[in-house]
NUVEX-470515 format. One record per atom (N, C-alpha, C): residue number from 1; residue in three letters; atom name; x, y, z. Coordinates in steps of 0.001 Angstrom, whole numbers, plus 500000, padded with zeros to 6 digits. Layout:
residues N
SITE seq type atom     px     py     pz
SITE NUM  ala   CA      X      Y      Z
...
END
This chain:
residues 118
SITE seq type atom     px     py     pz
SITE   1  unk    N 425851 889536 562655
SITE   1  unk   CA 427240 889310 562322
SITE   1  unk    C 427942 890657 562120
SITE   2  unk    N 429055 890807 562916
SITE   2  unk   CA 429417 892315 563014
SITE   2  unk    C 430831 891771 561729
SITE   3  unk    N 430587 892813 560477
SITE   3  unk   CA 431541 893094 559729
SITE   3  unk    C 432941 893875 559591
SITE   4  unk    N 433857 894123 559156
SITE   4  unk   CA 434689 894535 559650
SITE   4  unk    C 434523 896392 559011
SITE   5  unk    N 435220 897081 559490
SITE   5  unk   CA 434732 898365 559209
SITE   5  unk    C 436033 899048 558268
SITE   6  unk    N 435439 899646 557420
SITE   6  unk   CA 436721 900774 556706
SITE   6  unk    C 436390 902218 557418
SITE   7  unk    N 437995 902626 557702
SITE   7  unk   CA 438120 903976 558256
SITE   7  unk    C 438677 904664 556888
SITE   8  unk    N 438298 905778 556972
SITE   8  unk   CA 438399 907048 555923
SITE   8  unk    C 439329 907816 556638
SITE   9  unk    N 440146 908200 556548
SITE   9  unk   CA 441108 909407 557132
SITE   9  unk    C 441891 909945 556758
SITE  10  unk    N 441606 911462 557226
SITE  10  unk   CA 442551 912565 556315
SITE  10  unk    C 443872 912375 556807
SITE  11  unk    N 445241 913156 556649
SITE  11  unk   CA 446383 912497 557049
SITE  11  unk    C 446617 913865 557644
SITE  12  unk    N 446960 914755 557257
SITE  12  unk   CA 447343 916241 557728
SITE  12  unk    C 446671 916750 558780
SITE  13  unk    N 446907 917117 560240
SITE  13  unk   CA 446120 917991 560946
SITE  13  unk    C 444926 916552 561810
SITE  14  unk    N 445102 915720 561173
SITE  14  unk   CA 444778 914416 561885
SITE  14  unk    C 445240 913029 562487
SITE  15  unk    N 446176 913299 561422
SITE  15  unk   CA 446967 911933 562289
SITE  15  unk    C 448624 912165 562724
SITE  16  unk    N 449281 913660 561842
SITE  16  unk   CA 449863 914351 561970
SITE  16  unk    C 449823 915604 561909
SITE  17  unk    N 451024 916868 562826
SITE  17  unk   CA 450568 918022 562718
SITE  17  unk    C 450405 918675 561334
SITE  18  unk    N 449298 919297 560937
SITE  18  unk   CA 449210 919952 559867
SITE  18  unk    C 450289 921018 560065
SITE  19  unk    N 451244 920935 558463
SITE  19  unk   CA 452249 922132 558392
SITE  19  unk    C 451491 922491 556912
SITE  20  unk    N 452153 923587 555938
SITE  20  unk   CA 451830 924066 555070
SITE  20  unk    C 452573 923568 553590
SITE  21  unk    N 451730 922967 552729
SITE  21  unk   CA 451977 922468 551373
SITE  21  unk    C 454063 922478 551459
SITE  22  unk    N 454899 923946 551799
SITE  22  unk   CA 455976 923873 551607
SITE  22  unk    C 456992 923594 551736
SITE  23  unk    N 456346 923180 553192
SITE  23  unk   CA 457664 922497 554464
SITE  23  unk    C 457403 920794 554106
SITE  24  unk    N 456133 920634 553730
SITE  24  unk   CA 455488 918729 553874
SITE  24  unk    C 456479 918452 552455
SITE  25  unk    N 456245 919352 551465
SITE  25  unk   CA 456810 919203 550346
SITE  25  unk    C 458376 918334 550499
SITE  26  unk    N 458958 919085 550763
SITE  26  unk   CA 460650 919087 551954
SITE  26  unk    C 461229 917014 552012
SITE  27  unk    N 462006 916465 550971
SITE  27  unk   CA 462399 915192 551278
SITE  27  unk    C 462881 914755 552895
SITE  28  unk    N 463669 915992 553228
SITE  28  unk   CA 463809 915849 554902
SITE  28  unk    C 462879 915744 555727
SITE  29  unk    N 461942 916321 555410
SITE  29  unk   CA 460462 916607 556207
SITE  29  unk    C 460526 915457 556889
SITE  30  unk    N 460240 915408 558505
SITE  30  unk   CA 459545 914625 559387
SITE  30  unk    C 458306 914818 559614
SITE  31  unk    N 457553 914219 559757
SITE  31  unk   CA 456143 914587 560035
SITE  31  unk    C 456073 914388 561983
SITE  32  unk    N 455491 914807 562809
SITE  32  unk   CA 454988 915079 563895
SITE  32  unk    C 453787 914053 563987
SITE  33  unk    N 453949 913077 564765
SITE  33  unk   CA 452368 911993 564967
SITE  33  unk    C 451676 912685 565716
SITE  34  unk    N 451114 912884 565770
SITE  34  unk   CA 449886 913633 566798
SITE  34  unk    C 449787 911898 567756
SITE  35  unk    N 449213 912575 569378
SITE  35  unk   CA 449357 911627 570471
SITE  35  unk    C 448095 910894 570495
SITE  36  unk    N 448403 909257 570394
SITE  36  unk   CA 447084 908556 570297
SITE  36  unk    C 447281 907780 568814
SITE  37  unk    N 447710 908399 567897
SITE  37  unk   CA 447281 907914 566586
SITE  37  unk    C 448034 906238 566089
SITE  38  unk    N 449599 905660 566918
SITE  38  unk   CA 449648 904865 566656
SITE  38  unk    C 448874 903556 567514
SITE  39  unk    N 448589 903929 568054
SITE  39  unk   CA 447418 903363 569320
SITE  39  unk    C 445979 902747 568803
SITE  40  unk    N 445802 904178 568050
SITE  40  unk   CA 443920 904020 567335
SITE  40  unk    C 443850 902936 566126
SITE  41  unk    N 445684 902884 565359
SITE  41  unk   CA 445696 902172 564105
SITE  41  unk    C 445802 900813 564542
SITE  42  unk    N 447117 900385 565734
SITE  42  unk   CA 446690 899640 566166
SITE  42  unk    C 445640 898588 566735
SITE  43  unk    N 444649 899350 567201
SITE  43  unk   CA 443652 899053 567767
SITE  43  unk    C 442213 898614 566435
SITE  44  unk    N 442746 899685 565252
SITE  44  unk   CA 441753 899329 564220
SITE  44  unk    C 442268 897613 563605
SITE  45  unk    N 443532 898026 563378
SITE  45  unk   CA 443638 896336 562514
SITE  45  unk    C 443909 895254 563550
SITE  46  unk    N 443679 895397 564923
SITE  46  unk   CA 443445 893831 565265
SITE  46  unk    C 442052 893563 565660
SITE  47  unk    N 441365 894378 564830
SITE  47  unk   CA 440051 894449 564746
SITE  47  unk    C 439688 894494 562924
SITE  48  unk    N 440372 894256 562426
SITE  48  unk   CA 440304 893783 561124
SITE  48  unk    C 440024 895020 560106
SITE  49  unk    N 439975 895811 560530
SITE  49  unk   CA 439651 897288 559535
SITE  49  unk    C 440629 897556 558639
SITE  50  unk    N 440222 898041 557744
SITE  50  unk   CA 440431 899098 556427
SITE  50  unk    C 441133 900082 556521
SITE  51  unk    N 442215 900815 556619
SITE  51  unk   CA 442394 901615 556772
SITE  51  unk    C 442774 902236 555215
SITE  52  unk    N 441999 903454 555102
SITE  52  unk   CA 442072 904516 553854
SITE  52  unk    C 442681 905707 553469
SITE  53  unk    N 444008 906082 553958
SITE  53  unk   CA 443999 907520 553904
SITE  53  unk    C 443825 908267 552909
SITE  54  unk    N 443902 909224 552598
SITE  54  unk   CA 442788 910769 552086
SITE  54  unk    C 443619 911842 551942
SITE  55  unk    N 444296 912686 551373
SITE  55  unk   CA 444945 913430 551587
SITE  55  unk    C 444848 914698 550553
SITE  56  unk    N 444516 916169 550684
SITE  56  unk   CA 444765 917033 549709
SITE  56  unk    C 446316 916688 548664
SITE  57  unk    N 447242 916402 549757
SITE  57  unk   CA 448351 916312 549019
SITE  57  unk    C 448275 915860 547729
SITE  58  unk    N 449444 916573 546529
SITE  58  unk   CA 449173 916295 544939
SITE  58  unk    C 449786 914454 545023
SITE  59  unk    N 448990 914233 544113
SITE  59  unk   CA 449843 913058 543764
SITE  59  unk    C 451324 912845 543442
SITE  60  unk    N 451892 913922 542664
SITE  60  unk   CA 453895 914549 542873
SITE  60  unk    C 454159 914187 543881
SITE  61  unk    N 453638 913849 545247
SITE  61  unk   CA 454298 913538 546491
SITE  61  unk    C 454048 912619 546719
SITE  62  unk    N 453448 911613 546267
SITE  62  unk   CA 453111 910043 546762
SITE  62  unk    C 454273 909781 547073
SITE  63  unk    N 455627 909364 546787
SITE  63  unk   CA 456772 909139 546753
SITE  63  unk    C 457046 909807 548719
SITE  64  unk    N 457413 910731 548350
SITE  64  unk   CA 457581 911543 549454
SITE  64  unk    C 456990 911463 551209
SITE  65  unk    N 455302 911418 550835
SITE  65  unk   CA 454566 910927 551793
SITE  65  unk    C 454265 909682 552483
SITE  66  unk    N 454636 908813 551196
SITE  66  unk   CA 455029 906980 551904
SITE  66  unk    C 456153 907384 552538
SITE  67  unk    N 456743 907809 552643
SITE  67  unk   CA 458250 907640 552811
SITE  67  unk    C 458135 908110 554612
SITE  68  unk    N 457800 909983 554333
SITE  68  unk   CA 456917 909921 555663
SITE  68  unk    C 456401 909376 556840
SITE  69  unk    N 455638 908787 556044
SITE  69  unk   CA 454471 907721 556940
SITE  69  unk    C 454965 906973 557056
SITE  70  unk    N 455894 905786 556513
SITE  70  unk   CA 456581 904597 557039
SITE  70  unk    C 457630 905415 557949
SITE  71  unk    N 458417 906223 558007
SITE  71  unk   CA 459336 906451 559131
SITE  71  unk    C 458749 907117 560256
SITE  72  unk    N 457375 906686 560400
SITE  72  unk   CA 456776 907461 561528
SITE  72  unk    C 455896 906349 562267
SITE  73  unk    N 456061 904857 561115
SITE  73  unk   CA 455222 903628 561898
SITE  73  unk    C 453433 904250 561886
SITE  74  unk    N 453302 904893 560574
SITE  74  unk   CA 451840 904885 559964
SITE  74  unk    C 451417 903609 558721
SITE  75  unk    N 450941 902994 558913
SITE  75  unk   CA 450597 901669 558074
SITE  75  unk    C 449351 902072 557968
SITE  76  unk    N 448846 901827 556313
SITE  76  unk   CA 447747 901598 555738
SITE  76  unk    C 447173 900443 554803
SITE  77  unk    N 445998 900846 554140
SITE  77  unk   CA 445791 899809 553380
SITE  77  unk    C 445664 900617 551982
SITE  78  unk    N 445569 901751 551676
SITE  78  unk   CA 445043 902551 550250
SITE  78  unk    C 445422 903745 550581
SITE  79  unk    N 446556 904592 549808
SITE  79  unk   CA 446052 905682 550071
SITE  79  unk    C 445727 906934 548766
SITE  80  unk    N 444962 907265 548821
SITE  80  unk   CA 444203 908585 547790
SITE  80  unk    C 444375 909828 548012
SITE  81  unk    N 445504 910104 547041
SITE  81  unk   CA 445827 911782 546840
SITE  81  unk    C 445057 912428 545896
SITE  82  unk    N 445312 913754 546290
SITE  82  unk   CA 444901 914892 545369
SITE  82  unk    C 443216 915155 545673
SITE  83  unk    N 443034 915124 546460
SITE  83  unk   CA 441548 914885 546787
SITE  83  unk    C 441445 916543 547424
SITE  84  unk    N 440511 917444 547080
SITE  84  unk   CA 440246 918837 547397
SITE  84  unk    C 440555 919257 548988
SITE  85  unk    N 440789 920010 549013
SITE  85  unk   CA 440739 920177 550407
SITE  85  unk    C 439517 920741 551159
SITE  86  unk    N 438357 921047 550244
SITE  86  unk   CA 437383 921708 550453
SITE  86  unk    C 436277 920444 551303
SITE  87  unk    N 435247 920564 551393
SITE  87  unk   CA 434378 919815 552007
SITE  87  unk    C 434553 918303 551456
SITE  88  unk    N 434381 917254 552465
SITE  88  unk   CA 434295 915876 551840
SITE  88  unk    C 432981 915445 552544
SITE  89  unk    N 432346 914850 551488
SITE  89  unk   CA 431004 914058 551650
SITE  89  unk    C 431295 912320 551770
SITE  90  unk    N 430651 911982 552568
SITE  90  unk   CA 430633 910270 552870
SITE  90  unk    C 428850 910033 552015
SITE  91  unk    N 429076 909380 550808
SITE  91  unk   CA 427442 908692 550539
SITE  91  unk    C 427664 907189 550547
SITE  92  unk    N 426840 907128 551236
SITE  92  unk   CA 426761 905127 551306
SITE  92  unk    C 424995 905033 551501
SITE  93  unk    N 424928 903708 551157
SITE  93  unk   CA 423351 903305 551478
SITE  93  unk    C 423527 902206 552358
SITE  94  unk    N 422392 902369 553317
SITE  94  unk   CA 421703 901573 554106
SITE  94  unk    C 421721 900189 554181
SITE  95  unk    N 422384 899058 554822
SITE  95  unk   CA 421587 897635 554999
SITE  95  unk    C 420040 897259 554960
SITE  96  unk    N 419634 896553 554320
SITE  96  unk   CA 418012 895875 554577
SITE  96  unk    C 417705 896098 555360
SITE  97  unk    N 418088 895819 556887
SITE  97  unk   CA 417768 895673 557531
SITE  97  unk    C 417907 896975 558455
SITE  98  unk    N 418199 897995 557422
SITE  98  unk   CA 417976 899628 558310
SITE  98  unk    C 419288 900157 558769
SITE  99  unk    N 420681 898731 558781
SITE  99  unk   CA 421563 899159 559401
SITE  99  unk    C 422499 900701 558565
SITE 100  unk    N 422975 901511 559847
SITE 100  unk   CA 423368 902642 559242
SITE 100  unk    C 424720 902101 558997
SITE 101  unk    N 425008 902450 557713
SITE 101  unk   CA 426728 901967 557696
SITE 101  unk    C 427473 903006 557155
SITE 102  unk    N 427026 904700 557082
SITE 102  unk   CA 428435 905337 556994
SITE 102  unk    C 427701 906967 558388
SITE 103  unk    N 428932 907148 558875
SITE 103  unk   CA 429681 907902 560122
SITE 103  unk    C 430404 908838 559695
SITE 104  unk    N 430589 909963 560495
SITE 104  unk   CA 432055 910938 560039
SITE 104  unk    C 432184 911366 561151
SITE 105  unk    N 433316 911782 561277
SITE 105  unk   CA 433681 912881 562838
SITE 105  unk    C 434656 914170 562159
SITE 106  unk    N 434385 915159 562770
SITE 106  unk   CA 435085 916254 562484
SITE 106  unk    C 435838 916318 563893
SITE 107  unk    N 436941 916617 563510
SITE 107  unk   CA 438043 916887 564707
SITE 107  unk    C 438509 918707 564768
SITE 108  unk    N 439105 918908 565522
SITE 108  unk   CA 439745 920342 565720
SITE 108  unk    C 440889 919415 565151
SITE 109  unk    N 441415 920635 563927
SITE 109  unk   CA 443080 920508 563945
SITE 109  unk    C 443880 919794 564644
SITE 110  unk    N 445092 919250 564226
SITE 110  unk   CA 445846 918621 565337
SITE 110  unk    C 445524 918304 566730
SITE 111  unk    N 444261 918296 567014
SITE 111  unk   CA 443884 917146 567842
SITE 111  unk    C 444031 915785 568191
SITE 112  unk    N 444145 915275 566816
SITE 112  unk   CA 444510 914054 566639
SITE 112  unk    C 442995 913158 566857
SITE 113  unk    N 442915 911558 566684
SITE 113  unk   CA 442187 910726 566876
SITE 113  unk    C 442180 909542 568359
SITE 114  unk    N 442941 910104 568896
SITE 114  unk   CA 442879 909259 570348
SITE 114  unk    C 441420 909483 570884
SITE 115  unk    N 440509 910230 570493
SITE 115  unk   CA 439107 909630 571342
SITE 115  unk    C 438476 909721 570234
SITE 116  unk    N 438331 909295 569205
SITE 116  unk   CA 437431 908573 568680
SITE 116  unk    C 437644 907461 569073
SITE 117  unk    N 435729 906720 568924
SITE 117  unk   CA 435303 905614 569219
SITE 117  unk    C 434479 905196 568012
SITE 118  unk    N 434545 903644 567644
SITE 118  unk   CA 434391 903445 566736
SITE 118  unk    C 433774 902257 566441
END
């Protein structure tokens, strides 16, 4: 029985172009979608997934960054600020039955997520 999957994803430099803490800061700020990304979200929730975003950004900008992301047609299900920008670890355990159930992909910068497969 295939379950439905939660995606983890950073927001900056992945699903949009990474700019610097001062410009994102900015109420005018548009964010830049990187090519592919409303495609991949699409493609996750009519496939029933989770979507999580992740973001260094301080929590002071929650306000700011919804705001963002809805005028750019980014839909989620959770999203978690203030999270380091330094290394992120995925720990999960194993199914009984051996199944592996956590993944990560590292991307180049503004690459975006149009070829991940999932």
């Amino acid at each position: 029985m295939s379950r439905p999957k939660t995606i983890f994803c950073d927001i900056d430099g992945t699903l949009i172009k990474h700019f610097t803490p001062d410009i994102t800061s900015k109420e005018n700020f548009i964010p830049s979608i990187l090519e592919g990304t409303l495609d991949k979200f699409n493609e996750w929730d009519k496939k029933g997934y989770k979507i999580i975003l992740v973001t260094a950004r301080r929590e002071s900008m929650r306000k700011i960054t919804e705001k963002q992301l809805s005028e750019i047609g980014i839909f989620y299900d959770y999203l978690i600020m203030g999270i380091s920008s330094g290394p992120r670890v995925l720990i999960n355990d194993m199914k009984p039955d051996n199944e592996i159930t956590a993944f990560s992909f590292n991307l180049v910068r503004n690459e975006g997520i149009k070829n991940i497969e999932i």
